[in-house]
C-alpha positions as CSV (number, residue, x, y, z in Angstrom):
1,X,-16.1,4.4,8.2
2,X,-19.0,2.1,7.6
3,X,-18.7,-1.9,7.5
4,X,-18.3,-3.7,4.5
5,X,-19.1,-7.4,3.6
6,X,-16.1,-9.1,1.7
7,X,-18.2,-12.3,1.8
8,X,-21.5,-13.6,4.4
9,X,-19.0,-14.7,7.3
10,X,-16.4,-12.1,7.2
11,X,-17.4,-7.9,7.8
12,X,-14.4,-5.7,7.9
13,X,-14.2,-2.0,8.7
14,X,-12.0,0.9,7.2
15,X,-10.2,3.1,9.5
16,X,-7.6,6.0,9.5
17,X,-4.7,4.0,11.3
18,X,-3.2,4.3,14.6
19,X,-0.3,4.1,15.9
20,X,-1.9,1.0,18.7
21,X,-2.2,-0.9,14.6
22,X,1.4,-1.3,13.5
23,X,2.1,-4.3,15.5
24,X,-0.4,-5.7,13.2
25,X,0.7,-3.9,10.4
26,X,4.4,-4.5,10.7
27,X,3.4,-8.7,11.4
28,X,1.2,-7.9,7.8
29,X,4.3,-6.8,6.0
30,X,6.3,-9.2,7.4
31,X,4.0,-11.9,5.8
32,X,4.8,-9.6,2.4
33,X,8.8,-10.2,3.2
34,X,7.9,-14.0,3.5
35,X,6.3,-14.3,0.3
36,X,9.4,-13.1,-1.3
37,X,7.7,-11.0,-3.9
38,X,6.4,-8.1,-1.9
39,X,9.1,-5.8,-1.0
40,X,13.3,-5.4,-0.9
41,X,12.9,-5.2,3.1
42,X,14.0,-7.6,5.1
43,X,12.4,-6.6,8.4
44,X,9.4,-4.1,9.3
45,X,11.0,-1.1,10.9
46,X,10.0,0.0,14.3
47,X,7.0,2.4,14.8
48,X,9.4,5.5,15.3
49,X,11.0,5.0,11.5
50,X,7.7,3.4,9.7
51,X,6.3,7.0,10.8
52,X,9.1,9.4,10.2
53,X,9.0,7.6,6.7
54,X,5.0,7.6,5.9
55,X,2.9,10.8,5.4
56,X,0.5,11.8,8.1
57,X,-2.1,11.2,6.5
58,X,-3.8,8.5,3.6
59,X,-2.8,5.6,6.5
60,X,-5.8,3.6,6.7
61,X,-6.4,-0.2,7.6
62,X,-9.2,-2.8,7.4
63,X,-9.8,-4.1,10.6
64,X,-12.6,-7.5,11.1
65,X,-15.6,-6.5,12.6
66,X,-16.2,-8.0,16.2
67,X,-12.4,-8.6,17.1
68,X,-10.6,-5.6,16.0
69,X,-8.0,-7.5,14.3
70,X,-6.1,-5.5,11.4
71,X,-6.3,-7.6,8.1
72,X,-4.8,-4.8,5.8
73,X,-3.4,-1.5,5.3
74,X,-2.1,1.1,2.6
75,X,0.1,3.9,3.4
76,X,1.9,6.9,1.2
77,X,5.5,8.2,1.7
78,X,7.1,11.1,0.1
79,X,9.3,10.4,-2.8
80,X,11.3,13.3,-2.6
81,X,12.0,16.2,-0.2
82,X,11.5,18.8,-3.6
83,X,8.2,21.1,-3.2
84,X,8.1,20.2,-7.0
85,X,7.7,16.8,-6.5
86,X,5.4,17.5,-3.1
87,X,1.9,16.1,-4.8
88,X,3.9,13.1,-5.2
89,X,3.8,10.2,-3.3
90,X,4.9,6.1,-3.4
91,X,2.0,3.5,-2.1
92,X,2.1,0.9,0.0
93,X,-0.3,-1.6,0.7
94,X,-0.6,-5.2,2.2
95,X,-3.6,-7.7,2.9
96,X,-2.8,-10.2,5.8
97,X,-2.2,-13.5,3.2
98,X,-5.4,-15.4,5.2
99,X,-7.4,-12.8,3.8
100,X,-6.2,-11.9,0.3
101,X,-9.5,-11.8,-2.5
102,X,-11.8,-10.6,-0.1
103,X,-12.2,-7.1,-1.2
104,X,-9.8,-5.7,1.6
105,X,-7.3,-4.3,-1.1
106,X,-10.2,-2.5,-2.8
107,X,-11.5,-0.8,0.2
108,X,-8.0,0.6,0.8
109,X,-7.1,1.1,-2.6
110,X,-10.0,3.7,-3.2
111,X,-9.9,5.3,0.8
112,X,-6.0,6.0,-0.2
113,X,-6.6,7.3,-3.7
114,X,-9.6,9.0,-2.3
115,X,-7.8,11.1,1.3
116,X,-4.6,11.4,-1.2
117,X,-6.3,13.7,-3.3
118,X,-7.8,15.5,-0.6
119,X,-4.6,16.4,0.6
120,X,-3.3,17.6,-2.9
121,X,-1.7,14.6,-4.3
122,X,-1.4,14.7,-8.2
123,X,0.0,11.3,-8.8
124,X,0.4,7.8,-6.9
125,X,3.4,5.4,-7.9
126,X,4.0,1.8,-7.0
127,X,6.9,-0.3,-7.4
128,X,6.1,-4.1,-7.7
129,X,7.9,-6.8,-9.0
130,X,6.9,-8.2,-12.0
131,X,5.9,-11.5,-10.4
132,X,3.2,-9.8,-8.2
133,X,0.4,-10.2,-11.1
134,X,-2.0,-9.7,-8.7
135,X,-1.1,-6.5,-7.0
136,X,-0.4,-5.2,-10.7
137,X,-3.8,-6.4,-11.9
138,X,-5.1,-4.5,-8.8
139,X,-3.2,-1.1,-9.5
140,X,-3.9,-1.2,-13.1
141,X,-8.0,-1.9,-11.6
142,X,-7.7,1.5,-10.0
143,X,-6.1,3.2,-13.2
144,X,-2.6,2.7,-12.7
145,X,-0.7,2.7,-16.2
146,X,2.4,1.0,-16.6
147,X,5.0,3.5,-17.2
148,X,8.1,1.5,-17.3
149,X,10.5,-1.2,-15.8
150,X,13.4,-0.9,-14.0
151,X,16.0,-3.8,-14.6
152,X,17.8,-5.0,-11.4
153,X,17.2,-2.2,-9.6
154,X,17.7,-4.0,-6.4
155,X,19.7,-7.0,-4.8
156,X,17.2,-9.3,-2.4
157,X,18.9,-10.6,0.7
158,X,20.0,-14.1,-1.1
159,X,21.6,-11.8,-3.4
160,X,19.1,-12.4,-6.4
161,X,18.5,-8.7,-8.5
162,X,15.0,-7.9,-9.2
163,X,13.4,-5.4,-11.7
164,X,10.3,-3.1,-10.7
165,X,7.4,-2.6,-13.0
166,X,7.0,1.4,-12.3
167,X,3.1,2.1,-12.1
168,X,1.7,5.7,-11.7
169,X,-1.9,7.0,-11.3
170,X,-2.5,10.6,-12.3
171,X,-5.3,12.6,-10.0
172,X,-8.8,13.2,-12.0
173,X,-9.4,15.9,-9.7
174,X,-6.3,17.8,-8.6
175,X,-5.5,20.5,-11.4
176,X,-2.8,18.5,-14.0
């Protein structure tokens, strides 16, 4: 994919990702675990179970232009193993926190929407806790709607519950 400017001193690329990327993309998510209001995990899985979990395709990161560094990445999984629910699928999607406001999350935000489609997706959901404003004010950029919120759905690791604010985005294009 072609470069993109996310300001005069920093070009970044989009790319379908590779498996030689999730070093850099499990150190990205671990930087989500840190900030405590990213995800349940505790630890990024190894390469063998991030891929058995994620679909084959819609895995894109940004990468800077000129070192080849990963700064971001998005990724679907399945949500259930039903062909009814088959168009379905859960996002994920994480900017290295040195980088965050730069336009990275946009660029993968529309390549997933866009290559989900493609591949006969009907409807994206995201779980984010409520605290996330930003990734929820991103989501809801992309038409995301709130749909609902799921009260201490989850325990963290310090043994703190946490709700979920459920978002979904309907396909324009594939036949609802």
């Amino acid at each position: 994919m072609g470069v993109l400017n996310a300001s005069d001193k920093l070009k970044f690329a989009l790319m379908p990702m590779q498996s030689v990327d999730y070093p850099s993309v499990a150190r990205i998510f671990t930087q989500g675990i840190e900030t405590g209001n990213a995800t349940y995990d505790t630890a990024a899985a190894v390469w063998e179970d991030w891929d058995a979990k994620h679909l084959m395709h819609s895995r894109w990161v940004v990468k800077s232009v000129g070192d080849d560094s990963v700064l971001g990445w998005a990724a679907l999984s399945s949500v259930s193993s039903r062909v009814v629910f088959s168009g379905v699928a859960e996002l994920s999607i994480y900017v290295d926190t040195d980088y965050l406001g730069k336009g990275m999350g946009n660029a993968l935000m529309k390549a997933v929407i866009t290559s989900s489609e493609a591949h006969g997706v009907w409807m994206v959901q995201s779980g984010i806790f409520p605290e996330n404003i930003a990734s929820i004010a991103m989501h809801e950029k992309f038409g995301f709607r709130q749909v609902g919120r799921r009260e201490k759905i989850g325990k963290m690791a310090n043994g703190i519950w946490r709700d979920i604010v459920l978002l979904e985005r309907r396909s324009l294009i594939v036949g609802l």
